[in-house]
PDB file of N, CA, C and O in Angstrom:
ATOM      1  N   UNK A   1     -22.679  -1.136  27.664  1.00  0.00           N
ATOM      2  CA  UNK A   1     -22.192  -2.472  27.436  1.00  0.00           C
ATOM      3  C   UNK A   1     -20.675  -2.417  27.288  1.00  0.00           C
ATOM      4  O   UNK A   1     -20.092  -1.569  26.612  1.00  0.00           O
ATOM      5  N   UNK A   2     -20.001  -3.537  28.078  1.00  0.00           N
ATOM      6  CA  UNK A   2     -18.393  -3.719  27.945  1.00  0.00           C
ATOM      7  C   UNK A   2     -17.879  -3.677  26.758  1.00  0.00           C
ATOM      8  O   UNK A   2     -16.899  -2.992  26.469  1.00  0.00           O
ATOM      9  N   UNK A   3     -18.603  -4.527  25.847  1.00  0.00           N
ATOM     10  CA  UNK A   3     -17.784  -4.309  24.659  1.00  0.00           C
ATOM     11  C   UNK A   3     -18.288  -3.536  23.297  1.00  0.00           C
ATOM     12  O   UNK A   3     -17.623  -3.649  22.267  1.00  0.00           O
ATOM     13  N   UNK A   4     -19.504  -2.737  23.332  1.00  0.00           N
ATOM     14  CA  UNK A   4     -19.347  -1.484  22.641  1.00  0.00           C
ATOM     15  C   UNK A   4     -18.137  -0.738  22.966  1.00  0.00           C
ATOM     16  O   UNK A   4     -17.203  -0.554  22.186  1.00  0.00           O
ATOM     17  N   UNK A   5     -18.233  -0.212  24.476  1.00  0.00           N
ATOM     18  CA  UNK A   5     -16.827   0.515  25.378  1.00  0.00           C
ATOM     19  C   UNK A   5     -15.675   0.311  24.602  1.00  0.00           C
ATOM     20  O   UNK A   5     -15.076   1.272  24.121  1.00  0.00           O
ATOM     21  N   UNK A   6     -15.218  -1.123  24.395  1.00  0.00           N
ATOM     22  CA  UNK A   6     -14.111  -1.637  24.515  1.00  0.00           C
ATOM     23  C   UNK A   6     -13.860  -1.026  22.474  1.00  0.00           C
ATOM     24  O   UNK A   6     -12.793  -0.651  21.987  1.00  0.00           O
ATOM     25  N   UNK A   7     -15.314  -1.145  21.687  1.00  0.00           N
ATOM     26  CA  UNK A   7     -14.249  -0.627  20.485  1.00  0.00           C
ATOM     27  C   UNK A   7     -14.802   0.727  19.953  1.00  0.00           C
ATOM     28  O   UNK A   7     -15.242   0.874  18.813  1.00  0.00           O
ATOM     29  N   UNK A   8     -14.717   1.905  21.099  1.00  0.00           N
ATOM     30  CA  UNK A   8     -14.838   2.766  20.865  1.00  0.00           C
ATOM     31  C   UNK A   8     -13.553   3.487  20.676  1.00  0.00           C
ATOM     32  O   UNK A   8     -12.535   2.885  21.017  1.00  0.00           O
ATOM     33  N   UNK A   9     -13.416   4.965  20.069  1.00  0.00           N
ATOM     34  CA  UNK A   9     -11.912   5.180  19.647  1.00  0.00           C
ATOM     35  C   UNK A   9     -11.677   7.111  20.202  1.00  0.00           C
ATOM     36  O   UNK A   9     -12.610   7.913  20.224  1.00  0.00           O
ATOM     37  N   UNK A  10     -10.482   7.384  20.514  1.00  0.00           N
ATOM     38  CA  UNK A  10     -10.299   8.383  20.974  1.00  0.00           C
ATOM     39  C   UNK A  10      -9.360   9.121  19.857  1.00  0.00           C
ATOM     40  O   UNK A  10      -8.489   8.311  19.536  1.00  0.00           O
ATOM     41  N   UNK A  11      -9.227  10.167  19.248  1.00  0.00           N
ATOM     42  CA  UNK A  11      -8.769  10.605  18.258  1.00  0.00           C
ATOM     43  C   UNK A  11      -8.194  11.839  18.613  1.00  0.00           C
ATOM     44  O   UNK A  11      -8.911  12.746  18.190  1.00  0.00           O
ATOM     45  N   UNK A  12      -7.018  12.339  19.324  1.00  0.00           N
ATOM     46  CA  UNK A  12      -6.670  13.714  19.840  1.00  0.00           C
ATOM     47  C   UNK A  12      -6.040  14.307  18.846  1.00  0.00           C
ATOM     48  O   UNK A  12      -5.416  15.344  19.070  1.00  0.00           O
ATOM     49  N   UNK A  13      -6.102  13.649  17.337  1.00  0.00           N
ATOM     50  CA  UNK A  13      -5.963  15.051  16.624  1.00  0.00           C
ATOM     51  C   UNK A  13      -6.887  15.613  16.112  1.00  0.00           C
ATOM     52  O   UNK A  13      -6.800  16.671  15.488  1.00  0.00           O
ATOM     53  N   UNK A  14      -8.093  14.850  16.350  1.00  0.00           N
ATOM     54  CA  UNK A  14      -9.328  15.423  15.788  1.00  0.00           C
ATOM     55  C   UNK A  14      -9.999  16.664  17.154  1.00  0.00           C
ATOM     56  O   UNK A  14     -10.397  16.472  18.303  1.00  0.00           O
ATOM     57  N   UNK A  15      -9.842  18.013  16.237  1.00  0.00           N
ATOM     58  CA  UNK A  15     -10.313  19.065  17.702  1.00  0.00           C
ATOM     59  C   UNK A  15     -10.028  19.819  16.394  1.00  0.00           C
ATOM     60  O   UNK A  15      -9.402  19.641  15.350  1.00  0.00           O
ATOM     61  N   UNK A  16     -10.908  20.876  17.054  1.00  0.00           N
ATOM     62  CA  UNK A  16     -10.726  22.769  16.403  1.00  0.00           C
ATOM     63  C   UNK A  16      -9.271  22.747  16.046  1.00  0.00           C
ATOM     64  O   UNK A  16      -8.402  21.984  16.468  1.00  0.00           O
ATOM     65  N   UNK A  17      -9.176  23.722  15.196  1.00  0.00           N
ATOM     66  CA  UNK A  17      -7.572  24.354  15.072  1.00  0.00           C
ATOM     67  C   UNK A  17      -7.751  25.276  16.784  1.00  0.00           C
ATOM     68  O   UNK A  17      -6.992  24.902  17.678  1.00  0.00           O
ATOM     69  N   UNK A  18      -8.495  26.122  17.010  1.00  0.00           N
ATOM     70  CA  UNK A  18      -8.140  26.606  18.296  1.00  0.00           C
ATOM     71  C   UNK A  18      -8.057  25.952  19.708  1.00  0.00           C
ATOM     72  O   UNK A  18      -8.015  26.438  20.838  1.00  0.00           O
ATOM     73  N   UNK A  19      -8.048  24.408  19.137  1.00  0.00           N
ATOM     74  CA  UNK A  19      -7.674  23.511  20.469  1.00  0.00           C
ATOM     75  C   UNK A  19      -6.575  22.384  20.506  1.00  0.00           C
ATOM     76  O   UNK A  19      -6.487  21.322  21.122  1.00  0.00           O
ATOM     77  N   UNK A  20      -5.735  23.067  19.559  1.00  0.00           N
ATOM     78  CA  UNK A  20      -4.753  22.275  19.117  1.00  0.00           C
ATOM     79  C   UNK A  20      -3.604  21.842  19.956  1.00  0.00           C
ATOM     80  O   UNK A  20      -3.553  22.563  20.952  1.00  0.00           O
ATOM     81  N   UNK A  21      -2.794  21.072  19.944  1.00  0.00           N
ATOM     82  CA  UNK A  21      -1.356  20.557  20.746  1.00  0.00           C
ATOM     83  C   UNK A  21      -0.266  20.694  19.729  1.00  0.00           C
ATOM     84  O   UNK A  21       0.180  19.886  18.914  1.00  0.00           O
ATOM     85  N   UNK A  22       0.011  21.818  19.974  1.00  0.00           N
ATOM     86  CA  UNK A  22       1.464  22.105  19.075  1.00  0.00           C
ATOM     87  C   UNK A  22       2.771  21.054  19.143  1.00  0.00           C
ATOM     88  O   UNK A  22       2.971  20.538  20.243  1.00  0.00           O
ATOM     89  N   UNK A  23       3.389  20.813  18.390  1.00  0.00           N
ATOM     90  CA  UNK A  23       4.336  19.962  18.325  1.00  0.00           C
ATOM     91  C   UNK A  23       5.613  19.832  19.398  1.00  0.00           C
ATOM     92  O   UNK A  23       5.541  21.027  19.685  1.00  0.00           O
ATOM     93  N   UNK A  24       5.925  19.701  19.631  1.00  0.00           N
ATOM     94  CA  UNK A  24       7.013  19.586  20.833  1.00  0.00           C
ATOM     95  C   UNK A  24       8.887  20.179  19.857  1.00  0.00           C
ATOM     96  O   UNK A  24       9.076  19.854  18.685  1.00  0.00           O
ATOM     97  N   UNK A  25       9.545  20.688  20.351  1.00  0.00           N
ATOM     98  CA  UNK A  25      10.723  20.865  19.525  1.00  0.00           C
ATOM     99  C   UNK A  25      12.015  20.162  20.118  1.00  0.00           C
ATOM    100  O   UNK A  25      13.107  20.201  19.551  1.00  0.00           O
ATOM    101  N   UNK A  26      11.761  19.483  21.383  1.00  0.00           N
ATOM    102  CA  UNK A  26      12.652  18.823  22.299  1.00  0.00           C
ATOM    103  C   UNK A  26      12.090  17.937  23.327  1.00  0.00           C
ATOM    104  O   UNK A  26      10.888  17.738  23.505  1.00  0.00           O
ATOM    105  N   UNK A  27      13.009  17.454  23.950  1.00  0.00           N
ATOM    106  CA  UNK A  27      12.379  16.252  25.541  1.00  0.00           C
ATOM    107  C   UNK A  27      12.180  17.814  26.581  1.00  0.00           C
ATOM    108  O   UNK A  27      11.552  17.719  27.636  1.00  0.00           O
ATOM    109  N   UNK A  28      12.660  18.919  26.230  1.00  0.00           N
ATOM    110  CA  UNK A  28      12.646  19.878  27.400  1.00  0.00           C
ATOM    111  C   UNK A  28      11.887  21.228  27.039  1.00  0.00           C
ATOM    112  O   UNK A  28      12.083  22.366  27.466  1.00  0.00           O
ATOM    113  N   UNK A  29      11.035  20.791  26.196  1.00  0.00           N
ATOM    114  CA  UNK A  29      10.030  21.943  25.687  1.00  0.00           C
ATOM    115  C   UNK A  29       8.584  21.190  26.285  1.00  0.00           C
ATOM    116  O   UNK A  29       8.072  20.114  25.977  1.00  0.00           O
ATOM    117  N   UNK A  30       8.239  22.066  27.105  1.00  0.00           N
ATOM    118  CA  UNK A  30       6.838  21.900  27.787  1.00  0.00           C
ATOM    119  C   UNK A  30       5.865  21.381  27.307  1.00  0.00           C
ATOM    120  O   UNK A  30       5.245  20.641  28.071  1.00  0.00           O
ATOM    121  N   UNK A  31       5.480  21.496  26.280  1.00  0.00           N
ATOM    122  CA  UNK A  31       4.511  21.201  24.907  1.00  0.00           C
ATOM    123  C   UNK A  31       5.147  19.615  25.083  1.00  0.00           C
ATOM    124  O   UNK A  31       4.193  18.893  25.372  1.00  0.00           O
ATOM    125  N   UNK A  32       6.099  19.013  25.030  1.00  0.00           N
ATOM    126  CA  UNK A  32       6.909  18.112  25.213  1.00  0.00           C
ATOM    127  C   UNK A  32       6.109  16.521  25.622  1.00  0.00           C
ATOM    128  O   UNK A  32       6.300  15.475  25.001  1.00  0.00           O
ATOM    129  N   UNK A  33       5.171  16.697  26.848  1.00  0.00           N
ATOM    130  CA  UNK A  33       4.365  15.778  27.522  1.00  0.00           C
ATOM    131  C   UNK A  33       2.783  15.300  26.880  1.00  0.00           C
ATOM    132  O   UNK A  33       2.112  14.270  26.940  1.00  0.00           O
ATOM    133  N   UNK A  34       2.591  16.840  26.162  1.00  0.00           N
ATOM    134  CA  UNK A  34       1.169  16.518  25.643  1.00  0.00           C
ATOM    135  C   UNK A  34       1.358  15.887  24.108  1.00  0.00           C
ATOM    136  O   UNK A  34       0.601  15.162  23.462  1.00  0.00           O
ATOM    137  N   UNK A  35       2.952  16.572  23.707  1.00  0.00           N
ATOM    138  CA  UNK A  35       2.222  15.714  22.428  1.00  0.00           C
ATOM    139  C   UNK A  35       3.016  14.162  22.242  1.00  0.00           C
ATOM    140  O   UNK A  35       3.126  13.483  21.222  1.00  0.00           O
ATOM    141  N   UNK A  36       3.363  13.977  23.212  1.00  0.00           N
ATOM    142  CA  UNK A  36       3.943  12.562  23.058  1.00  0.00           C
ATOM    143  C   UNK A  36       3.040  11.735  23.774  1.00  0.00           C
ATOM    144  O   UNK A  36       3.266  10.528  23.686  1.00  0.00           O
ATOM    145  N   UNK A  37       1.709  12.226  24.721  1.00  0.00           N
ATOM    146  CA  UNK A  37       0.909  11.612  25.052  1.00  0.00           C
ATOM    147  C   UNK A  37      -0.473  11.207  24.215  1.00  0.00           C
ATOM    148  O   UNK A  37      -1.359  10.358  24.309  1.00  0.00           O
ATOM    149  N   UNK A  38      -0.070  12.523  23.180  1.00  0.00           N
ATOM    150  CA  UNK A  38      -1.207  12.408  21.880  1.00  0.00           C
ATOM    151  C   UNK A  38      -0.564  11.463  20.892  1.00  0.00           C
ATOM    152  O   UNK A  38      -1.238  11.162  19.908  1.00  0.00           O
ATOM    153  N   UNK A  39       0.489  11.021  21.004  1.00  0.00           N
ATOM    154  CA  UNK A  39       1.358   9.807  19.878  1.00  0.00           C
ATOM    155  C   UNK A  39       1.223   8.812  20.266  1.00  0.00           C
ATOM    156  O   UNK A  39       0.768   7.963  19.500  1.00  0.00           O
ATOM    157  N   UNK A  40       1.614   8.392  21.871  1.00  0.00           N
ATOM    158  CA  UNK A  40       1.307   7.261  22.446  1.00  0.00           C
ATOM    159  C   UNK A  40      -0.073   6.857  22.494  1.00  0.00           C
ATOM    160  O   UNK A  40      -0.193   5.632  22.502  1.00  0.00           O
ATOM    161  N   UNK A  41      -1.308   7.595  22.535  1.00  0.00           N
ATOM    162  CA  UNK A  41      -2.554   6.907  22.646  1.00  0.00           C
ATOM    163  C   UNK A  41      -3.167   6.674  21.000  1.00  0.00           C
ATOM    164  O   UNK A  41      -4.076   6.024  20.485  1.00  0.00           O
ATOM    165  N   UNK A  42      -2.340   7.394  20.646  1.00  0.00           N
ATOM    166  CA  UNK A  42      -2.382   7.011  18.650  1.00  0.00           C
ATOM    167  C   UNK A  42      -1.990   5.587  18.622  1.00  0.00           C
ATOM    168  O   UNK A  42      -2.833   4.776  18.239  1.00  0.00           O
ATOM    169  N   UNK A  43      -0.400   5.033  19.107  1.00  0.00           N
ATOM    170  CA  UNK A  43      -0.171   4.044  19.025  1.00  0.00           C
ATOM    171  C   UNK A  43      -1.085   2.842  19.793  1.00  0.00           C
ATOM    172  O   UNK A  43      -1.252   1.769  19.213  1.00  0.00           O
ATOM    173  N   UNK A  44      -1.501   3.015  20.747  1.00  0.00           N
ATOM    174  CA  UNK A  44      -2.003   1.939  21.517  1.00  0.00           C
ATOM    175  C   UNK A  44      -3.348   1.872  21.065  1.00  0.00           C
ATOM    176  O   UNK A  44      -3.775   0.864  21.628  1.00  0.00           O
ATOM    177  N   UNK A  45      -4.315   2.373  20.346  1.00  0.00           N
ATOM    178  CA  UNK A  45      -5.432   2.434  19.585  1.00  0.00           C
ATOM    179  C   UNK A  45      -5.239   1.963  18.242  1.00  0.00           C
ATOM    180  O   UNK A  45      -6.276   1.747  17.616  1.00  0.00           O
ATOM    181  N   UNK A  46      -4.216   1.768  17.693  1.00  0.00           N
ATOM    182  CA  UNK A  46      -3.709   0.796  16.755  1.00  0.00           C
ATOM    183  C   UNK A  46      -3.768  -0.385  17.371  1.00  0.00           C
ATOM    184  O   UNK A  46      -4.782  -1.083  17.380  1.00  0.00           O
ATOM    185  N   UNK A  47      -2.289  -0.794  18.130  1.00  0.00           N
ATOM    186  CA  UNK A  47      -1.906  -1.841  19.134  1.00  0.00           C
ATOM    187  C   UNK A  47      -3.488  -2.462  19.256  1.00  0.00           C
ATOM    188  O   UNK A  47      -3.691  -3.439  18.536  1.00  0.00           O
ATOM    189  N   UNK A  48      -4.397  -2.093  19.921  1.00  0.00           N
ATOM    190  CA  UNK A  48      -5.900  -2.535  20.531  1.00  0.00           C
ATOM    191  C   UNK A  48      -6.256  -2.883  19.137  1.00  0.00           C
ATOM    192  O   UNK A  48      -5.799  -4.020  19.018  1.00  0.00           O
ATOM    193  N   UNK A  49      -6.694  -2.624  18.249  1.00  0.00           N
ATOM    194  CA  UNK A  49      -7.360  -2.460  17.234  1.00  0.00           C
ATOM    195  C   UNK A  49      -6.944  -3.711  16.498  1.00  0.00           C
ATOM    196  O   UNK A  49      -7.784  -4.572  16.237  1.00  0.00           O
ATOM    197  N   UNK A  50      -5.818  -3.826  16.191  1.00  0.00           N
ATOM    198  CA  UNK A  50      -5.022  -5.227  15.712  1.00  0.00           C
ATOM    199  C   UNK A  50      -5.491  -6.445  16.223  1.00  0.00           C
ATOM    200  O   UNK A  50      -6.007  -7.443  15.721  1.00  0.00           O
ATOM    201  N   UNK A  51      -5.029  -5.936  17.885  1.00  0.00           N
ATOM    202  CA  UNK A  51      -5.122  -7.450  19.022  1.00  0.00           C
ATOM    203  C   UNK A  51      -6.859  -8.277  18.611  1.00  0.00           C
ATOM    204  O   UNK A  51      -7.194  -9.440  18.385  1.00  0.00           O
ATOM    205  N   UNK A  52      -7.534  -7.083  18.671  1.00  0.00           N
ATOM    206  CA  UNK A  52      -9.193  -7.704  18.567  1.00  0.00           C
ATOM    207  C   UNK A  52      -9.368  -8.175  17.314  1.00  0.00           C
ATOM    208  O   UNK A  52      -9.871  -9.285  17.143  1.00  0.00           O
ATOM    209  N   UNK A  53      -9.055  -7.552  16.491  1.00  0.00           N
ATOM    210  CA  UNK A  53      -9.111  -8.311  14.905  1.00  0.00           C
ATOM    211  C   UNK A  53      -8.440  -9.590  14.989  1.00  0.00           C
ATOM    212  O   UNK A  53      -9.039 -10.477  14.382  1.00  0.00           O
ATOM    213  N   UNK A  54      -7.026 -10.056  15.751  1.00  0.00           N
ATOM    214  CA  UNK A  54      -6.404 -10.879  15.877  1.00  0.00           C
ATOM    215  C   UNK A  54      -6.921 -12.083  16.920  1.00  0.00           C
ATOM    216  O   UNK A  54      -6.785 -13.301  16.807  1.00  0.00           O
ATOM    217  N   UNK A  55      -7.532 -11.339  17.925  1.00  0.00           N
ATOM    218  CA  UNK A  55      -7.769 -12.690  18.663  1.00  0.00           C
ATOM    219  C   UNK A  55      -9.196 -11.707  19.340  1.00  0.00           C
ATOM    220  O   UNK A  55      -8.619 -11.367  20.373  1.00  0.00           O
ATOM    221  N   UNK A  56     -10.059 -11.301  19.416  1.00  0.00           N
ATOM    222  CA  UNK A  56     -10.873 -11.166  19.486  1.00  0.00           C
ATOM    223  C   UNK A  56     -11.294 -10.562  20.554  1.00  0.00           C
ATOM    224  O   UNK A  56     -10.512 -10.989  21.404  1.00  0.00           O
ATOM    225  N   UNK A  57     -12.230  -9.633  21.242  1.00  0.00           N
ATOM    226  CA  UNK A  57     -12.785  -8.879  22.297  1.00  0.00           C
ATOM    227  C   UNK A  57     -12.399  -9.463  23.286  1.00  0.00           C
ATOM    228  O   UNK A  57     -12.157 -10.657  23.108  1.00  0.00           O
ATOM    229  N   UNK A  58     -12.277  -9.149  24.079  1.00  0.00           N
ATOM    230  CA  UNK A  58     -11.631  -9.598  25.536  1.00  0.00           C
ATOM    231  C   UNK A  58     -13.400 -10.195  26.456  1.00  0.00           C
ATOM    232  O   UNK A  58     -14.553  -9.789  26.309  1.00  0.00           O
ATOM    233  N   UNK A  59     -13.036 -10.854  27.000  1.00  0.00           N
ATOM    234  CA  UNK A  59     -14.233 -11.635  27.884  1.00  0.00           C
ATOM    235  C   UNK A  59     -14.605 -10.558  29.324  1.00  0.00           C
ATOM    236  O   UNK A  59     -13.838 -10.382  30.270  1.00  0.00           O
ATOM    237  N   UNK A  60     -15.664 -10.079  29.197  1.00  0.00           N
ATOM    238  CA  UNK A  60     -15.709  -9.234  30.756  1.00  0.00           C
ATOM    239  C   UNK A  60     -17.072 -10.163  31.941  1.00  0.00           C
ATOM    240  O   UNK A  60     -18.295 -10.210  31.810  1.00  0.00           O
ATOM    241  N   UNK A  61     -16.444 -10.587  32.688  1.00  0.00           N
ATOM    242  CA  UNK A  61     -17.020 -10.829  34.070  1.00  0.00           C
ATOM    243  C   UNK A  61     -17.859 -11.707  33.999  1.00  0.00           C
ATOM    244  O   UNK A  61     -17.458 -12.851  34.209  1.00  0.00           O
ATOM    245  N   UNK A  62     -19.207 -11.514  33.704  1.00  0.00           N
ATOM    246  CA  UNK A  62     -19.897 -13.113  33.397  1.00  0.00           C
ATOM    247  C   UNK A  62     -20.728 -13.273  31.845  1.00  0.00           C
ATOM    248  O   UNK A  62     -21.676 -14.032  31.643  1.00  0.00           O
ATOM    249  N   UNK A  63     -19.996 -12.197  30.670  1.00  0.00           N
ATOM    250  CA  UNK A  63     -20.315 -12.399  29.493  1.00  0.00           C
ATOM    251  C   UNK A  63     -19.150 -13.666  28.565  1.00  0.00           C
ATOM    252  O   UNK A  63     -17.970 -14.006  28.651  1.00  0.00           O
ATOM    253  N   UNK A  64     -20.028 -13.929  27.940  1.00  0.00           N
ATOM    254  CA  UNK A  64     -19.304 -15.140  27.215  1.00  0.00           C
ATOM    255  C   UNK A  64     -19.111 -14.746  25.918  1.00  0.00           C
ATOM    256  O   UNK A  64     -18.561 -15.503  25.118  1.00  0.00           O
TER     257      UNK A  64
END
């Protein structure tokens, strides 16, 4: 169902310590991409999380 989907949650700091994403120390440290991609989907799982509390599940296709 669309909107179980829709408030399910992805958590990339939750993993083993041996599957971890070490911190980044610069824009030019390799590590660099993953963990600012693990911050950004932190933020936008907030962002989402707000919007639906605020105005409510989004409408999919021919559910009302």
């Amino acid at each position: 169902d669309a909107v179980d989907s829709e408030r399910m949650e992805f958590n990339g700091s939750h993993h083993p310590p041996t599957m971890g994403v070490p911190a980044a120390t610069g824009p030019f440290d390799p590590r660099s991409l993953a963990d600012s991609e693990r911050r950004v989907i932190a933020r936008l799982q907030r962002l989402r999380k707000w919007m639906y509390g605020s105005f409510g599940l989004p409408s999919f296709g021919g559910e009302a």
